[in-house]
NUDREN-450936 format. One record per residue (C-alpha): residue in one letter; residue number from 1; z negated, x, y negated. Coordinates in nm, 3 decimals. Example, Ala and Ser with C-alpha at 12.3 -4.5 7.8 and 13.67 -1.06 7.14 Angstrom:
# residues 2
node rest = a	nr = 1	Z = -0.780	X = 1.230	Y = 0.450
node rest = s	nr = 2	Z = -0.714	X = 1.367	Y = 0.106
This chain:
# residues 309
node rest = x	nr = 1	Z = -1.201	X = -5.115	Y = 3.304
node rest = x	nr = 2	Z = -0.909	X = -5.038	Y = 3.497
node rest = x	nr = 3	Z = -0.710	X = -5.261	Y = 3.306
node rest = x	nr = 4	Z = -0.794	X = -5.158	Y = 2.995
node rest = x	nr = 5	Z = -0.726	X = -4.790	Y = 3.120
node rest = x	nr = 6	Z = -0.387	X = -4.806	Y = 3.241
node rest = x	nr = 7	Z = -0.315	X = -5.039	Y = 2.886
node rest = x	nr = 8	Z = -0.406	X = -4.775	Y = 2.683
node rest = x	nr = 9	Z = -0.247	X = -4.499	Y = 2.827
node rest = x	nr = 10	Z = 0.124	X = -4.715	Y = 2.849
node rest = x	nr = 11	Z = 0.009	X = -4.715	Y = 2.488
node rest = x	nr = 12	Z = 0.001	X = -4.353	Y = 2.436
node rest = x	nr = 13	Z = 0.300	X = -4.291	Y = 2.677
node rest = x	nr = 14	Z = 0.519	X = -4.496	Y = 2.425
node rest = x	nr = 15	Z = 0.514	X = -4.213	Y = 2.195
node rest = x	nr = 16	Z = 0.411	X = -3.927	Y = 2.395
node rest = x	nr = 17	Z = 0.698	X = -3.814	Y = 2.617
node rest = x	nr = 18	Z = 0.462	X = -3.576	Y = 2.787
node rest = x	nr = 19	Z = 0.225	X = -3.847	Y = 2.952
node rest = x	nr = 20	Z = 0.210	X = -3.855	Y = 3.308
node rest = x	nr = 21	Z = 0.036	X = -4.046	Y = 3.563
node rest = x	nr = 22	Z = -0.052	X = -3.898	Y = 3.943
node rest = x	nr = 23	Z = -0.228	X = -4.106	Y = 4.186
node rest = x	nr = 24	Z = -0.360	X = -4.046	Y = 4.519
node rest = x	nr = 25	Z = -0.178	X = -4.365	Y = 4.708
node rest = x	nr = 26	Z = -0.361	X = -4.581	Y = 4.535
node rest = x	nr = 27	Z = -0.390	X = -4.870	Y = 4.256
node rest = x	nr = 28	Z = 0.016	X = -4.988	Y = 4.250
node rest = x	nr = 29	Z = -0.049	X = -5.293	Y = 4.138
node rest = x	nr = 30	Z = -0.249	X = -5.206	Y = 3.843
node rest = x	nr = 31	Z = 0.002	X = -4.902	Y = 3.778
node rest = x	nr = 32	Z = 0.295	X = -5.109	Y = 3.821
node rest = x	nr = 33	Z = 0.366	X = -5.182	Y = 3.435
node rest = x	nr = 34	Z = 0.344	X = -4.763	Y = 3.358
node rest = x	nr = 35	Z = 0.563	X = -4.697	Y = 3.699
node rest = x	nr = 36	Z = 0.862	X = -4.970	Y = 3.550
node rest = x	nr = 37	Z = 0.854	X = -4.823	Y = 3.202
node rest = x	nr = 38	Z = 0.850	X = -4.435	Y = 3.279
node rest = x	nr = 39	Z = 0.912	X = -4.404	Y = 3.700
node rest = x	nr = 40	Z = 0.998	X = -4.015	Y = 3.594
node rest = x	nr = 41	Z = 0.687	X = -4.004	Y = 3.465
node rest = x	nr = 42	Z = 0.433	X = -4.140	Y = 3.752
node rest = x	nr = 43	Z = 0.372	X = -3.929	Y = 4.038
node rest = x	nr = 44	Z = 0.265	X = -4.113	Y = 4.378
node rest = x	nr = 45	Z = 0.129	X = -3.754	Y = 4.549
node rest = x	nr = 46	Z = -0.024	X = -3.974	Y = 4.860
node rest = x	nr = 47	Z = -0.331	X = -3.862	Y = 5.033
node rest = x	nr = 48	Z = -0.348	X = -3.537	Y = 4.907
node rest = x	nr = 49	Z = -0.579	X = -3.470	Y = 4.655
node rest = x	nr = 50	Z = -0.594	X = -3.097	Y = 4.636
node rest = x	nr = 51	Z = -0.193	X = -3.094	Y = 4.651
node rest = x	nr = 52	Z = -0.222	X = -3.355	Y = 4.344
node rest = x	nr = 53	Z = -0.507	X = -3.153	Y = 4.134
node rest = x	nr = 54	Z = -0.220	X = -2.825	Y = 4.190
node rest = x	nr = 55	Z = 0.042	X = -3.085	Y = 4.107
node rest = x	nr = 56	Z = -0.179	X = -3.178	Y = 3.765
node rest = x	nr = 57	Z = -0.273	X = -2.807	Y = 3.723
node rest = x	nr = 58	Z = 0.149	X = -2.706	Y = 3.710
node rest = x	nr = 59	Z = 0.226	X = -3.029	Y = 3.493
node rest = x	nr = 60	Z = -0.041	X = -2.910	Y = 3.231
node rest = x	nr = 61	Z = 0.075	X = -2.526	Y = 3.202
node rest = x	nr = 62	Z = 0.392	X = -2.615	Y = 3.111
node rest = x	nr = 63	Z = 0.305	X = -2.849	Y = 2.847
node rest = x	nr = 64	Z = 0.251	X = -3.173	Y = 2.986
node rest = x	nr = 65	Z = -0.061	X = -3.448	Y = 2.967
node rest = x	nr = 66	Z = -0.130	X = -3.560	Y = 3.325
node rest = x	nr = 67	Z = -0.374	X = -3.841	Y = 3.429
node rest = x	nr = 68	Z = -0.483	X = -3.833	Y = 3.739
node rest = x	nr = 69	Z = -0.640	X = -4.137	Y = 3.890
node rest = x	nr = 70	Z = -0.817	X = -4.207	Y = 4.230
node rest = x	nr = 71	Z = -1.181	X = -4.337	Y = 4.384
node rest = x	nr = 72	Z = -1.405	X = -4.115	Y = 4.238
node rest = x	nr = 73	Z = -1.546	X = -3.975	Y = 4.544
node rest = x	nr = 74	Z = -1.198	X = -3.873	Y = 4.676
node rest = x	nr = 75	Z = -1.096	X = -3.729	Y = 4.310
node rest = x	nr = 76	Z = -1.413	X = -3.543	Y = 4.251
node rest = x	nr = 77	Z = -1.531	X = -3.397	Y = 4.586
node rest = x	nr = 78	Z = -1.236	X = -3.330	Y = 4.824
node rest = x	nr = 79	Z = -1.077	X = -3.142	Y = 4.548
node rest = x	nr = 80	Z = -1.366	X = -2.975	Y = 4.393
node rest = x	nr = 81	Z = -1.208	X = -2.619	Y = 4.452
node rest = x	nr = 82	Z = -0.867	X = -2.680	Y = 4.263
node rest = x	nr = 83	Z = -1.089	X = -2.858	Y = 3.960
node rest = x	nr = 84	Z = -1.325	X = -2.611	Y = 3.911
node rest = x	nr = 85	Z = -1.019	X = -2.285	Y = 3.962
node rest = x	nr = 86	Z = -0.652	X = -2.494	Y = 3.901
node rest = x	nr = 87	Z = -0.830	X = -2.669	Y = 3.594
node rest = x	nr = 88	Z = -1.136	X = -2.622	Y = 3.438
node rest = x	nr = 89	Z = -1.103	X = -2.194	Y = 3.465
node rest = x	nr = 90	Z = -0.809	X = -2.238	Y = 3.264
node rest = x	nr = 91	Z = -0.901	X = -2.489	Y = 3.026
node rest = x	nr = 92	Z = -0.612	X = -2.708	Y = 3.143
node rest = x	nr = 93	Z = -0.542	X = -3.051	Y = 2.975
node rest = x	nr = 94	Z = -0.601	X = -3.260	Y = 3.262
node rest = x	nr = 95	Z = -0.747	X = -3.574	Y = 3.212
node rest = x	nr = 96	Z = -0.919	X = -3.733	Y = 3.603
node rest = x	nr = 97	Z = -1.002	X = -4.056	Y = 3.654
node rest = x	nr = 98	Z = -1.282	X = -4.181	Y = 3.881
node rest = x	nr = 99	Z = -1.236	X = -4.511	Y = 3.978
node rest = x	nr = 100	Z = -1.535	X = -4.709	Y = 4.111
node rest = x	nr = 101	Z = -1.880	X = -4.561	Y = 3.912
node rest = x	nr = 102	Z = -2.201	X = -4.572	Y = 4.124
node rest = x	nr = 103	Z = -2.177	X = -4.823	Y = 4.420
node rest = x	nr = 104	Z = -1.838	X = -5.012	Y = 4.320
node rest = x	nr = 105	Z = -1.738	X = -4.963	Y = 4.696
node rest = x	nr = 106	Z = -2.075	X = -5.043	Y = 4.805
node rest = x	nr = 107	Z = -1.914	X = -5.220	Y = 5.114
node rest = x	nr = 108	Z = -1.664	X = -4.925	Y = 5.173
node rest = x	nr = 109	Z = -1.975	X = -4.679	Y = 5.325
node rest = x	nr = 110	Z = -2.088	X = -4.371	Y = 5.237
node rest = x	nr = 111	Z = -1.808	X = -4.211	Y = 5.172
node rest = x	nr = 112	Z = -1.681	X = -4.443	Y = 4.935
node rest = x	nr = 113	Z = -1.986	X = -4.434	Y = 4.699
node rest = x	nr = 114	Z = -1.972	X = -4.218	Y = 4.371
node rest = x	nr = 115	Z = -2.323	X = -4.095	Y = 4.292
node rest = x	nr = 116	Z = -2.322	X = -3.726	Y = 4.286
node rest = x	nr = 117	Z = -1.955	X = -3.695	Y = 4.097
node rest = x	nr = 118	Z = -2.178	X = -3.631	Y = 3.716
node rest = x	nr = 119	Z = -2.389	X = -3.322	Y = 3.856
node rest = x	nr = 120	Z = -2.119	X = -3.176	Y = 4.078
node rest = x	nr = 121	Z = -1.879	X = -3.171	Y = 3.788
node rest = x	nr = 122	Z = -2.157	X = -3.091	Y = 3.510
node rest = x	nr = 123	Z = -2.165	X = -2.754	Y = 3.589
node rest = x	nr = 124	Z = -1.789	X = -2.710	Y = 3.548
node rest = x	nr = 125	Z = -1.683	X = -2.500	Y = 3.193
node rest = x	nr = 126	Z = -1.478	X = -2.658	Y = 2.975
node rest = x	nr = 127	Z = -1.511	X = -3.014	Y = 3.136
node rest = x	nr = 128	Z = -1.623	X = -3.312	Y = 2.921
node rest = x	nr = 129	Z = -1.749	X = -3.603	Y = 3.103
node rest = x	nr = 130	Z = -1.750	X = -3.939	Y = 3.009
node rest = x	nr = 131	Z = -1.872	X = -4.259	Y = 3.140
node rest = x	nr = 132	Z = -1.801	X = -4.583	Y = 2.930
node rest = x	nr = 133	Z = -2.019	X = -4.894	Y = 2.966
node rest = x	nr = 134	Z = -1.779	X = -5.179	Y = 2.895
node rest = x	nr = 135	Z = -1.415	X = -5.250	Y = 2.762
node rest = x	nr = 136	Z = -1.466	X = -5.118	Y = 2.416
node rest = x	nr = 137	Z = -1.657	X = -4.787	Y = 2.488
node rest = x	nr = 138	Z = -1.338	X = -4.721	Y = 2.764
node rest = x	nr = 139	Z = -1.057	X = -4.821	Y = 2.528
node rest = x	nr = 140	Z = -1.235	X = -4.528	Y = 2.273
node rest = x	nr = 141	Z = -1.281	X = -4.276	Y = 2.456
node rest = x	nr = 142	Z = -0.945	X = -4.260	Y = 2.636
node rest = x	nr = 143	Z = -0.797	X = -4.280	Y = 2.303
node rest = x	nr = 144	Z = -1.021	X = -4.033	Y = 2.172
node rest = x	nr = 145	Z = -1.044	X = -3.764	Y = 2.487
node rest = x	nr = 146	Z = -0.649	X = -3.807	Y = 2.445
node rest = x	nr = 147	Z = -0.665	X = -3.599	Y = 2.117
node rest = x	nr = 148	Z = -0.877	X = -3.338	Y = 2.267
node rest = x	nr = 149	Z = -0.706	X = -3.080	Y = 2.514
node rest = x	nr = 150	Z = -0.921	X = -3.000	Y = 2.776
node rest = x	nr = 151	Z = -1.055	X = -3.101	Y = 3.125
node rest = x	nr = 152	Z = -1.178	X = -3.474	Y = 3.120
node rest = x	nr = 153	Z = -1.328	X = -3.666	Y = 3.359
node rest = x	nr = 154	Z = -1.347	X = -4.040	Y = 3.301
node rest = x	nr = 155	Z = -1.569	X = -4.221	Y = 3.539
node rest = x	nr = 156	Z = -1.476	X = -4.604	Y = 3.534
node rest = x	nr = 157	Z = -1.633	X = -4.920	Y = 3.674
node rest = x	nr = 158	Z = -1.477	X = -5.238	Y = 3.804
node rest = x	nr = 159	Z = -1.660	X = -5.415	Y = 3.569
node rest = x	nr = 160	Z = -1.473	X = -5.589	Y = 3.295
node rest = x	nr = 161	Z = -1.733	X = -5.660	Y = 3.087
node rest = x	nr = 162	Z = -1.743	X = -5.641	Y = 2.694
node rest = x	nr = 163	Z = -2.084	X = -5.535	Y = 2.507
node rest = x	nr = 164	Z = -2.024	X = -5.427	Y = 2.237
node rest = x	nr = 165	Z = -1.868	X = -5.564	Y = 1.908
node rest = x	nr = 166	Z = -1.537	X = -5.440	Y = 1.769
node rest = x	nr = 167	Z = -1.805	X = -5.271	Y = 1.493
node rest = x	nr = 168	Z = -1.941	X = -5.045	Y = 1.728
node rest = x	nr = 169	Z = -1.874	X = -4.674	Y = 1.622
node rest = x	nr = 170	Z = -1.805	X = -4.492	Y = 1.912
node rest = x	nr = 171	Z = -1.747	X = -4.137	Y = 1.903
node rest = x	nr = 172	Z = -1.755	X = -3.862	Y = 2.195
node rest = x	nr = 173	Z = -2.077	X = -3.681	Y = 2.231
node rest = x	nr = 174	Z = -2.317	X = -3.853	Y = 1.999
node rest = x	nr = 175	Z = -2.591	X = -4.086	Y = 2.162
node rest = x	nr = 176	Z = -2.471	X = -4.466	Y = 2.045
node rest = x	nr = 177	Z = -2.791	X = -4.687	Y = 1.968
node rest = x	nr = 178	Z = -2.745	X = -5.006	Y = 2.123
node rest = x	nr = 179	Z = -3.043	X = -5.150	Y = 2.038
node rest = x	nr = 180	Z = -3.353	X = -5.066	Y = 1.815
node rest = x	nr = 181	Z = -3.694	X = -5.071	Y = 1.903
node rest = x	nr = 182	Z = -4.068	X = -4.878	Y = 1.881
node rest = x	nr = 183	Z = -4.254	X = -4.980	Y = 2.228
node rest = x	nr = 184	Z = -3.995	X = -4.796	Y = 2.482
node rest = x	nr = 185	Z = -3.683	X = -4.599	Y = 2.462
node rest = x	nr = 186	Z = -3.405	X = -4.650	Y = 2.726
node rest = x	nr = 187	Z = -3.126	X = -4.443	Y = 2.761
node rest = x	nr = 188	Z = -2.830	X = -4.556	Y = 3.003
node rest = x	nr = 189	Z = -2.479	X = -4.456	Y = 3.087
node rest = x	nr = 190	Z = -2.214	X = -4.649	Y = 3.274
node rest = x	nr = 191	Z = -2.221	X = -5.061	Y = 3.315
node rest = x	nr = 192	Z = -2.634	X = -5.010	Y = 3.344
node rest = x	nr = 193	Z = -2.598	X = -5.089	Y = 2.978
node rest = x	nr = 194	Z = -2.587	X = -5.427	Y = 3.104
node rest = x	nr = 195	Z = -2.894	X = -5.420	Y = 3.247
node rest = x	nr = 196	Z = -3.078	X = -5.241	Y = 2.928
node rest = x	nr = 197	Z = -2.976	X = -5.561	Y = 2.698
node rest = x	nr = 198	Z = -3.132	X = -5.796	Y = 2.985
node rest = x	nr = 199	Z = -3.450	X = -5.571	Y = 3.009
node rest = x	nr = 200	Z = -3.464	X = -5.600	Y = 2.608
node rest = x	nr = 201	Z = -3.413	X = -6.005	Y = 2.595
node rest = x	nr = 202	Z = -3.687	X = -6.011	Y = 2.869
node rest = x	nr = 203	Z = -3.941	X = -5.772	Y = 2.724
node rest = x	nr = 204	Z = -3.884	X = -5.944	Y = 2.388
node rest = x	nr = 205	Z = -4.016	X = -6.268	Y = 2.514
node rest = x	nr = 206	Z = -4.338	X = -6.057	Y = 2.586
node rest = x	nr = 207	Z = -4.365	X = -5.943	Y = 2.230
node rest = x	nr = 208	Z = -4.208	X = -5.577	Y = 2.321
node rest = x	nr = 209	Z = -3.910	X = -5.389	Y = 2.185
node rest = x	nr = 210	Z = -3.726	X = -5.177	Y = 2.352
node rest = x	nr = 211	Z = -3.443	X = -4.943	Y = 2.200
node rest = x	nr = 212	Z = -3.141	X = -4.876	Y = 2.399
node rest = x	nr = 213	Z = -2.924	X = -4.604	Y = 2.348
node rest = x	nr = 214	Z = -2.598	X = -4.582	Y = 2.555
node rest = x	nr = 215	Z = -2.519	X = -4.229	Y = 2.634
node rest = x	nr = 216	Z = -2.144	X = -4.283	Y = 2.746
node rest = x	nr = 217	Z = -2.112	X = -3.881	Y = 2.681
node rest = x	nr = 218	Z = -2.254	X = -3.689	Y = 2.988
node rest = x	nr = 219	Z = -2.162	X = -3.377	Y = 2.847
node rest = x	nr = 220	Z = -2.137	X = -3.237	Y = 2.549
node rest = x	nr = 221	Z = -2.418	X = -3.440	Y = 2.433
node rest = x	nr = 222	Z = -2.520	X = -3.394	Y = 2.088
node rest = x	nr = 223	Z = -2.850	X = -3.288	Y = 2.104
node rest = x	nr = 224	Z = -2.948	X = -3.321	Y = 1.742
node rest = x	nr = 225	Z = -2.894	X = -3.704	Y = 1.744
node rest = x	nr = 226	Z = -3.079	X = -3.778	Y = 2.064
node rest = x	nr = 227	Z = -3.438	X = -3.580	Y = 1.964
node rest = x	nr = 228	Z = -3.369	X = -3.770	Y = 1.640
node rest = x	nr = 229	Z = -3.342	X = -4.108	Y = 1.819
node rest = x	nr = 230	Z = -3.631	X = -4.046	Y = 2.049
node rest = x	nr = 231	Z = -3.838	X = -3.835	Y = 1.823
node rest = x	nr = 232	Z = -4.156	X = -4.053	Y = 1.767
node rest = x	nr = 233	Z = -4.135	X = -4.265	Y = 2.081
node rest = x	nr = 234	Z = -4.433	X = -4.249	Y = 2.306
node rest = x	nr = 235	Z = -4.196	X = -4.342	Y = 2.633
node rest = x	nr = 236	Z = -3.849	X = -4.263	Y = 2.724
node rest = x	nr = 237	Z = -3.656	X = -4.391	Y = 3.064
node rest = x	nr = 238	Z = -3.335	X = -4.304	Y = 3.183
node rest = x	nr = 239	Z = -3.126	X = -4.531	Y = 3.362
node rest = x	nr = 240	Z = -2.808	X = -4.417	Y = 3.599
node rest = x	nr = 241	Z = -2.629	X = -4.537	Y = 3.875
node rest = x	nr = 242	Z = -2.602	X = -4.211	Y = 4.021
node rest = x	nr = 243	Z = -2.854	X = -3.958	Y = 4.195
node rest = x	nr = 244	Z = -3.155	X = -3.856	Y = 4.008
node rest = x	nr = 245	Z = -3.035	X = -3.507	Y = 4.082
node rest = x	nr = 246	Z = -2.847	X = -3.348	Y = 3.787
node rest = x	nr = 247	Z = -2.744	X = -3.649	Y = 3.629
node rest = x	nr = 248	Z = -2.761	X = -3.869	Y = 3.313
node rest = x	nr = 249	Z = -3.139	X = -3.838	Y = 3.337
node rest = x	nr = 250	Z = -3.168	X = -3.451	Y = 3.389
node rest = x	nr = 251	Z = -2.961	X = -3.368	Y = 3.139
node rest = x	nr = 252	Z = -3.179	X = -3.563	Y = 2.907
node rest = x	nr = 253	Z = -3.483	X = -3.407	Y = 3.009
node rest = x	nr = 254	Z = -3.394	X = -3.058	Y = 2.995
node rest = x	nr = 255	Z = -3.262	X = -3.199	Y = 2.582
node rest = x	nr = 256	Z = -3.646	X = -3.333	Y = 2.501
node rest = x	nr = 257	Z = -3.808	X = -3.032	Y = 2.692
node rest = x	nr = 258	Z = -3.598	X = -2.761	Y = 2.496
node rest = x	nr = 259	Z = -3.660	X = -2.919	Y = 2.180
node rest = x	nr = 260	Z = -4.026	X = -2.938	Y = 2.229
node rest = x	nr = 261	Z = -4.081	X = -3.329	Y = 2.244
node rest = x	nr = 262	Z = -4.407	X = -3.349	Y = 2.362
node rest = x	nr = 263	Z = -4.664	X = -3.633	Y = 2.476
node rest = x	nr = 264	Z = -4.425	X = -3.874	Y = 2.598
node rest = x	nr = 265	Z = -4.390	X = -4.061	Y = 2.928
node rest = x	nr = 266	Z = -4.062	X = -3.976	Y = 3.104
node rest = x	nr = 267	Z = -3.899	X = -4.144	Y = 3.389
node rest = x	nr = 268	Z = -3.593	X = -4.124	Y = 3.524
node rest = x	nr = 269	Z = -3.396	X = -4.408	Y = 3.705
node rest = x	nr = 270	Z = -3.092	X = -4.349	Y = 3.930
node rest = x	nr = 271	Z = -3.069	X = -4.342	Y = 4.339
node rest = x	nr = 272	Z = -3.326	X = -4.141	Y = 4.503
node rest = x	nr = 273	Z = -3.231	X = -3.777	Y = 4.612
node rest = x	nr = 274	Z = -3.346	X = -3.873	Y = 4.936
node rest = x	nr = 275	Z = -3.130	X = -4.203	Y = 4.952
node rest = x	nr = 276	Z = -3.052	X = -4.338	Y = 5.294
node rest = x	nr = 277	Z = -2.691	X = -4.419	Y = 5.437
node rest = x	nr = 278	Z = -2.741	X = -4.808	Y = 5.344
node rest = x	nr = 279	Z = -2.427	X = -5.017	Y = 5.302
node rest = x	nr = 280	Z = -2.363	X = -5.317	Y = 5.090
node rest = x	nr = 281	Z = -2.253	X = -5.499	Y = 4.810
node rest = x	nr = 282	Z = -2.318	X = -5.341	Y = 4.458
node rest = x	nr = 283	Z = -2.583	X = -5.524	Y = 4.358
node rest = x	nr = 284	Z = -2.766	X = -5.546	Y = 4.739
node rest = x	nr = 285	Z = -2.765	X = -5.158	Y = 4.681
node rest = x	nr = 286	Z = -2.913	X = -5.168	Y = 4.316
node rest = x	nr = 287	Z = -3.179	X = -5.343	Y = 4.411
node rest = x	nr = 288	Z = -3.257	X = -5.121	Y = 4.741
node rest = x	nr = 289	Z = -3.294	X = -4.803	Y = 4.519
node rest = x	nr = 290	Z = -3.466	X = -4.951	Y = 4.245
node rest = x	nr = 291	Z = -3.219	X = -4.977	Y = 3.969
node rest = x	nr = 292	Z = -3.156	X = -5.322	Y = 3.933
node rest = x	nr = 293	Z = -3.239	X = -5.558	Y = 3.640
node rest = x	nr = 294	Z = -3.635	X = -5.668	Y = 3.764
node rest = x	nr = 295	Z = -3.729	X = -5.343	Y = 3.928
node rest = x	nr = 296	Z = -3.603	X = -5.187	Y = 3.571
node rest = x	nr = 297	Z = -3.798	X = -5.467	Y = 3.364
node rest = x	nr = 298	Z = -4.124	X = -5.394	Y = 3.555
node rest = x	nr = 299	Z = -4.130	X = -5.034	Y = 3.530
node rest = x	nr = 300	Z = -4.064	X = -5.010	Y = 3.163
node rest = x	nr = 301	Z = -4.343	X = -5.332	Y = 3.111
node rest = x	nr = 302	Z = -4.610	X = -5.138	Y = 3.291
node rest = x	nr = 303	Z = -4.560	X = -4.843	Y = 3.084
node rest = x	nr = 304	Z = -4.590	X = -5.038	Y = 2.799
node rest = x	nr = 305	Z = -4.884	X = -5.181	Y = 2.904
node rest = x	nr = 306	Z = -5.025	X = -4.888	Y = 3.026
node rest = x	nr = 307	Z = -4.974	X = -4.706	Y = 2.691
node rest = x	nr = 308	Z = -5.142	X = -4.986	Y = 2.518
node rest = x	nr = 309	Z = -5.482	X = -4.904	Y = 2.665
């Protein structure tokens, strides 16, 4: 993803003058194509992440398009203040980029691990989120978030995975369906698209189908579109690497619940909101909290069952 990121916006920067890219001492070598092409233009503002969110903030008033880019954790939280006043009170175009979704750094600790970024920043005005599954979705909505000025946060994997196909219509805000089905809705945001489609392939050998919609907007989210595409399904999950709390999976259950969908099974699946300090690899951690591909499968293939009866 970070690849395709840093292609796209060269891309842009090619014909937009006003393109500029901050970074918190980190990610040279990826960054090293946009730093040779425009070095006026990239902005190394070291460990200093409040100093760089002021730095963006300036930049933006007078008529620029930064992009700032750092580990999520460090670009969300230590800077929180100066995003929510610098940024998002004015309804600056400031485009943030969070590096390493979910458990990415699972071997970095704690601190390094970016699964409270979505309902910190939710509550922000102005501020879209977005959180692209693969290759294609991130490629789309940089180039489309580019056309919109406002606050963005764009919350990237190291995956380099590619799901969809290049027919997929993606478009900011609306629900994408994946996958149809009638026993089971899922809804996922992030790479856990990935482990949707194997759920689906798996279920389908026991007769099942299960629709998949991949929310890569976290907000706005057009509500309209997703009570259409769950309206009429007897179970809906949720599926998030991030905390249960105020993320992908609240969002969509305060959606259903406004809109009166009733007599449905709801779950939702992220980290626990009383997860433990546990270090690992990505997937060791996945599988600790519950979110990885057989813990998902089982879950979703009980419900079904237990709706059959």
């Amino acid at each position: 993803m970070r690849k395709t990121f840093i292609e796209t916006i060269i891309n842009l920067a090619e014909t937009d003058k006003n393109i500029y890219l901050l970074t918190g001492d980190l990610g040279f070598s990826i960054f090293k194509g946009f730093a040779e092409k425009f070095p006026k233009r990239f902005i190394n503002c070291g460990i200093a992440e409040q100093n760089m969110m002021g730095v963006a903030a300036g930049l933006a008033i007078e008529g620029k398009k930064p992009y700032v880019y750092s580990i999520a954790p460090f670009v969300t939280m230590r800077c929180f203040e100066q995003i929510r006043n610098d940024i998002c009170y004015q309804n600056l175009n400031v485009k943030i980029i969070g590096m390493g979704a979910g458990f990415s750094y699972g071997a970095d600790d704690f601190t390094h691990y970016a699964i409270e970024d979505l309902s910190i920043l939710k509550s922000l005005p102005n501020l879209m989120l977005l959180s692209p599954a693969d290759l294609i979705e991130t490629k789309e909505l940089v180039l489309q978030s580019y056309s919109k000025k406002q606050p963005t946060y764009i919350r990237l994997d190291k995956s380099g995975k590619m799901m969809h196909n290049g027919r997929s219509k993606i478009i900011i805000g609306k629900p994408f369906v994946f996958k149809d089905g009638k026993n089971a809705v899922l809804i996922t945001t992030g790479t856990c698209l990935e482990i949707g489609i194997s759920v689906a392939k798996k279920l389908e050998s026991e007769g099942f189908s299960l629709k998949i919609i991949s929310m890569h907007t976290i907000k706005p989210i057009d509500e309209k579109l997703l009570v259409k595409e769950t309206q009429g399904q007897k179970i809906v999950f949720t599926l998030e690497e991030h905390s249960v709390a105020g993320g992908l999976g609240s969002s969509v259950a305060e959606i259903l619940l406004e809109n009166h969908i009733k007599n449905i099974t709801f779950e939702k699946l992220g980290v626990p909101d009383d997860h433990k300090n546990i270090i690992g690899k990505q997937s060791y951690l996945k599988k600790h909290y519950g979110i990885d591909e057989a813990i998902v499968y089982r879950k979703i293939f009980n419900a079904i069952k237990t709706n059959e009866k």
